[in-house]
C-alpha positions in Angstrom: -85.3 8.5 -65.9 -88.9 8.6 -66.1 -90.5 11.6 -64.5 -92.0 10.4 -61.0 -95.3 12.5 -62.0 -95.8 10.6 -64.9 -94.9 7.1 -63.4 -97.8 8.4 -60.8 -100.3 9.0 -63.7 -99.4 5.4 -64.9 -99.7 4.1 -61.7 -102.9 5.5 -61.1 -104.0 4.7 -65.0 -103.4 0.5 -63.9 -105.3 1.4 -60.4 -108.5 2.7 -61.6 -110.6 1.0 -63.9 -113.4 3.8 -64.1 -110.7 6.0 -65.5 -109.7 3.8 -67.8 -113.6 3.1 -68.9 -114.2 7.2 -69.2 -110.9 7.5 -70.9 -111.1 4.9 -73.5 -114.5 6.4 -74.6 -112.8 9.7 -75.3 -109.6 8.2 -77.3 -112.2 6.3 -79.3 -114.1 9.3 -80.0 -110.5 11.2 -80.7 -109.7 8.3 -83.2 -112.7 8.4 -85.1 -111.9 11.8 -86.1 -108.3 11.0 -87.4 -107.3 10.8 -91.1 -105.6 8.3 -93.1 -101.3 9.0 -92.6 -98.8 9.5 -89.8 -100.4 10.7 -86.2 -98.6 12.1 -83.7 -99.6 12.7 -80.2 -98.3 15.6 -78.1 -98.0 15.3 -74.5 -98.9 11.7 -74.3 -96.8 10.7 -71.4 -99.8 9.9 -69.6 -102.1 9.1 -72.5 -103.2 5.8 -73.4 -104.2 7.1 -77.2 -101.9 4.7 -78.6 -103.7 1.6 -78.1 -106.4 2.9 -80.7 -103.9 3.9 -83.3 -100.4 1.9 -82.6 -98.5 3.4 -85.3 -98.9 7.0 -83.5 -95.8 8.5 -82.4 -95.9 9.5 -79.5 -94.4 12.9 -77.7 -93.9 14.8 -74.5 -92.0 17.6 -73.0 -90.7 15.6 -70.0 -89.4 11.8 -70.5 -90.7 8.5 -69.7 -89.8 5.5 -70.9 -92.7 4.5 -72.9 -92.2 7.4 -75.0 -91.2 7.6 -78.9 -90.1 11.2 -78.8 -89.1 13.9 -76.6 -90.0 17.3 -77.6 -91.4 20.7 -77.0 -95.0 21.1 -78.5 -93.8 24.5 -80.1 -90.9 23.0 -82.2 -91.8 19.8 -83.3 -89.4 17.9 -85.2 -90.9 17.0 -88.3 -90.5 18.1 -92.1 -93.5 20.5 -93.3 -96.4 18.8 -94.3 -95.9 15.1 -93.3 -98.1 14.8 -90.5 -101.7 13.6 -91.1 -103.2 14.0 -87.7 -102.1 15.9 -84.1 -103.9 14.6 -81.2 -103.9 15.7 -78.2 -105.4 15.1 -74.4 -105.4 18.0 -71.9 -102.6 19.3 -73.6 -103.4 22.6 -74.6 -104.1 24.0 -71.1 -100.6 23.3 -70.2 -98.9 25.0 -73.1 -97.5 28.4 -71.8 -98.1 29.7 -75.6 -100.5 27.6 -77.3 -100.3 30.1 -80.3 -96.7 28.9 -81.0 -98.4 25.5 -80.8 -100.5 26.1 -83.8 -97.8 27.6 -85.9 -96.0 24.9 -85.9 -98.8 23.0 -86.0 -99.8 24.6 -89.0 -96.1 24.0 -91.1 -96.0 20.2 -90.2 -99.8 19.1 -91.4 -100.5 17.7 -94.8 -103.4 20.1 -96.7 -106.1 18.7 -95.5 -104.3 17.3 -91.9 -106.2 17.7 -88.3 -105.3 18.8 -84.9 -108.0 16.7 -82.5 -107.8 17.5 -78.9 -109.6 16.7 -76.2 -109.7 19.2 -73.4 -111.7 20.9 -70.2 -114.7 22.8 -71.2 -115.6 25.5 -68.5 -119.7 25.3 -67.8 -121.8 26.4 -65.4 -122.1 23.4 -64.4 -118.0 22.4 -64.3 -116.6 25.8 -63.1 -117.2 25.5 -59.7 -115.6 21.3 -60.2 -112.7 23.0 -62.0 -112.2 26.3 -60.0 -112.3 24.5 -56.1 -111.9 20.7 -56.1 -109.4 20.6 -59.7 -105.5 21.0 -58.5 -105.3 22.8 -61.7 -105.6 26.9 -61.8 -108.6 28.7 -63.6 -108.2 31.8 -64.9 -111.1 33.1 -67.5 -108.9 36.7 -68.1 -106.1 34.9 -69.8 -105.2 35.5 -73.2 -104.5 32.5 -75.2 -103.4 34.1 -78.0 -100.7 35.6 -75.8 -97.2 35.7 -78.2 -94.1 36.0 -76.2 -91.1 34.2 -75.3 -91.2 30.8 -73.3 -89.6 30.5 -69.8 -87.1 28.0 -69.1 -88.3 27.7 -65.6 -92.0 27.1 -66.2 -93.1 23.9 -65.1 -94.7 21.4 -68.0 -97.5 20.5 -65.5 -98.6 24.2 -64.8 -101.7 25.1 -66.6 -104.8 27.3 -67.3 -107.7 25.0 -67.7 -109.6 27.8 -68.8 -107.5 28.1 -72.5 -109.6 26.1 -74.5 -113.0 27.5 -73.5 -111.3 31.0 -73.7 -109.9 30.0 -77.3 -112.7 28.2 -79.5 -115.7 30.7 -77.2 -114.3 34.1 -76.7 -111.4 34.6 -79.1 -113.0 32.4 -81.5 -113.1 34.9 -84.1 -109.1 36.2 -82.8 -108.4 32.6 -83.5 -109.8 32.1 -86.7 -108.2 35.5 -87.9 -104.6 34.6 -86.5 -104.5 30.9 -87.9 -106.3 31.6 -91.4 -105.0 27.9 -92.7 -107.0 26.3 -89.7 -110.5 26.3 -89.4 -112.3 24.6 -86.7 -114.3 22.1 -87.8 -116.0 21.4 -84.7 -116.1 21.7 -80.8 -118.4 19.1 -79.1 -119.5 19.4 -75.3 -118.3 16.1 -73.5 -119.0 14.7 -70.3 -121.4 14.9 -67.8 -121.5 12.7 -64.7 -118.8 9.8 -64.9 -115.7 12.4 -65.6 -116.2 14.5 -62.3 -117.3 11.1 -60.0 -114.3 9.2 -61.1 -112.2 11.6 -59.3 -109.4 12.0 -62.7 -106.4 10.7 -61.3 -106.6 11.4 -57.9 -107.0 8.4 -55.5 -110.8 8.4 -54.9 -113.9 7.0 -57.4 -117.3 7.5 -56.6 -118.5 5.7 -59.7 -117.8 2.0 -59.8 -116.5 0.8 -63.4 -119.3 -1.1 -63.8 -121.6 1.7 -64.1 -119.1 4.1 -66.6 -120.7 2.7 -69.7 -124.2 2.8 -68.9 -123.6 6.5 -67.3 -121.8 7.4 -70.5 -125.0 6.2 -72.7 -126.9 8.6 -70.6 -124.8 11.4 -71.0 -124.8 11.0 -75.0 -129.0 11.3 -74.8 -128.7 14.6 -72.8 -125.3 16.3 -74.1 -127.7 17.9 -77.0 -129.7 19.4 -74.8 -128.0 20.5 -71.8 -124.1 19.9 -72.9 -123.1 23.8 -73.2 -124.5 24.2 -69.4 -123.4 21.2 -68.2 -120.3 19.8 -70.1 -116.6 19.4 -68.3 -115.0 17.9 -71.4 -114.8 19.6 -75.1 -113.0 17.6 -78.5 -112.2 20.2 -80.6 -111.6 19.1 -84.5 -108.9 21.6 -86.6 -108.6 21.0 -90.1 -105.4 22.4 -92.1 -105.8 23.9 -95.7 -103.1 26.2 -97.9 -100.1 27.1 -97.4 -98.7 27.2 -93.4 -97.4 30.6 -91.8 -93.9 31.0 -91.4 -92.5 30.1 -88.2 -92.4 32.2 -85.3 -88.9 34.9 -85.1 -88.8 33.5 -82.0 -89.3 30.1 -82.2 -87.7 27.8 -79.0 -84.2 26.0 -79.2 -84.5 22.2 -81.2 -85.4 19.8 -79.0 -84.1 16.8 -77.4 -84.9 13.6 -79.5 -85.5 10.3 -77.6 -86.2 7.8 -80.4 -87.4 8.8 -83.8 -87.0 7.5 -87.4 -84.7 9.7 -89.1 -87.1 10.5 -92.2 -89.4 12.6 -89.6 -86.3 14.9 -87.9 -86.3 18.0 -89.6 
């Protein structure tokens, strides 16, 4: 059965056209970054990524029906190197361990493969958004780089938006030292005004969808010059080279496959 907080996320997905508008504009952006081969998307059971790339497979920790796979983001179930592209959309903040994440991450990419998330980006501008009027917690003294093991009782949904700022600002250089076969090939500030008025998938918009593309041309002139005070969104572009690390000692129990051809199961 479909988890009811997805089916929520879809319903509100169909509801709200601005959403859709703001949302579309990232997945585009997400897509333009992708390689040539076989893209999967982790956590996509509320993602709408697949429209933009249809041959994606798509994956989640929790199941709804609209889903190709379902699996942990720690132990994907692929053979090394046959994934061209990971994509992901506020994922990362909701991983308990996102350094298990890019170990495995790291086995399953072709040489050359990229991990292309988009996530929160904690500004001056978007901290006080995220930290009071987000339902989501904010921590900034969390570790992300944090290596122990997974609990069984955590809750997919719980989070940290801070992570990703934490992980590609403070512990960049942790980050680059841990994961020498990923480089980050870039981190660009997203939205500005359309993201915060369209309420996310809560039940309120203060932006009409009529005015999400014309806002969204705006925000493009001014991200260069006010984007690292002002930004809530980040894509973050992680390109694989060499040989992967070996897999964690402590990697989590296989995971439960939904539908998947049988050439990708390890």
């Amino acid at each position: 059965m479909t988890d009811q907080r997805l089916a929520d996320r879809e319903l509100a997905w169909k509801r709200k056209p601005a959403l859709r508008a703001i949302y579309t504009d990232i997945y585009a952006r997400m897509a333009a970054h992708c390689l040539p081969g076989q893209t999967v998307e982790v956590g996509g059971g509320s993602s709408g990524f697949k429209e933009f790339a249809p041959r994606t497979i798509v994956t989640d920790v929790l199941f709804a029906r609209w889903l190709d796979l379902v699996a942990d983001a720690a132990c994907l179930p692929f053979r090394p190197r046959t994934v061209a592209n990971i994509v992901m959309f506020d994922v990362l903040h909701h991983i308990e361990f996102p350094r298990r994440f890019f170990e495995d991450a790291a086995r399953i990419l072709v040489p050359g493969g990229r991990i292309v998330m988009a996530e929160p980006a904690i500004t001056v501008a978007s901290w006080p958004f995220y930290r009071f009027f987000h339902p989501e917690p904010l921590s900034m003294q969390a570790d992300p780089l944090a290596s122990r093991s997974p609990s069984s009782a955590r809750d997919p949904f719980d989070a940290n938006q801070a992570i990703p700022t934490l992980l590609f600002g403070r512990d960049r250089q942790r980050f680059i030292a841990t994961f020498p076969t990923l480089s980050i090939r870039s981190v660009t500030r997203l939205s500005l005004f359309a993201y915060p008025l369209s309420g996310g998938y809560r039940r309120w918009s203060l932006v009409p969808s009529s005015w999400v593309r014309p806002l969204l041309r705006i925000e493009d002139r001014l991200l260069p010059m006010v984007g690292s005070l002002m930004a809530f969104r980040m894509l973050v572009v992680i390109q694989c080279s060499g040989d992967p690390p070996p897999r964690s000692a402590t990697a989590p129990p296989a995971v439960r496959v939904h539908s998947l051809p049988t050439a990708w199961v390890v």
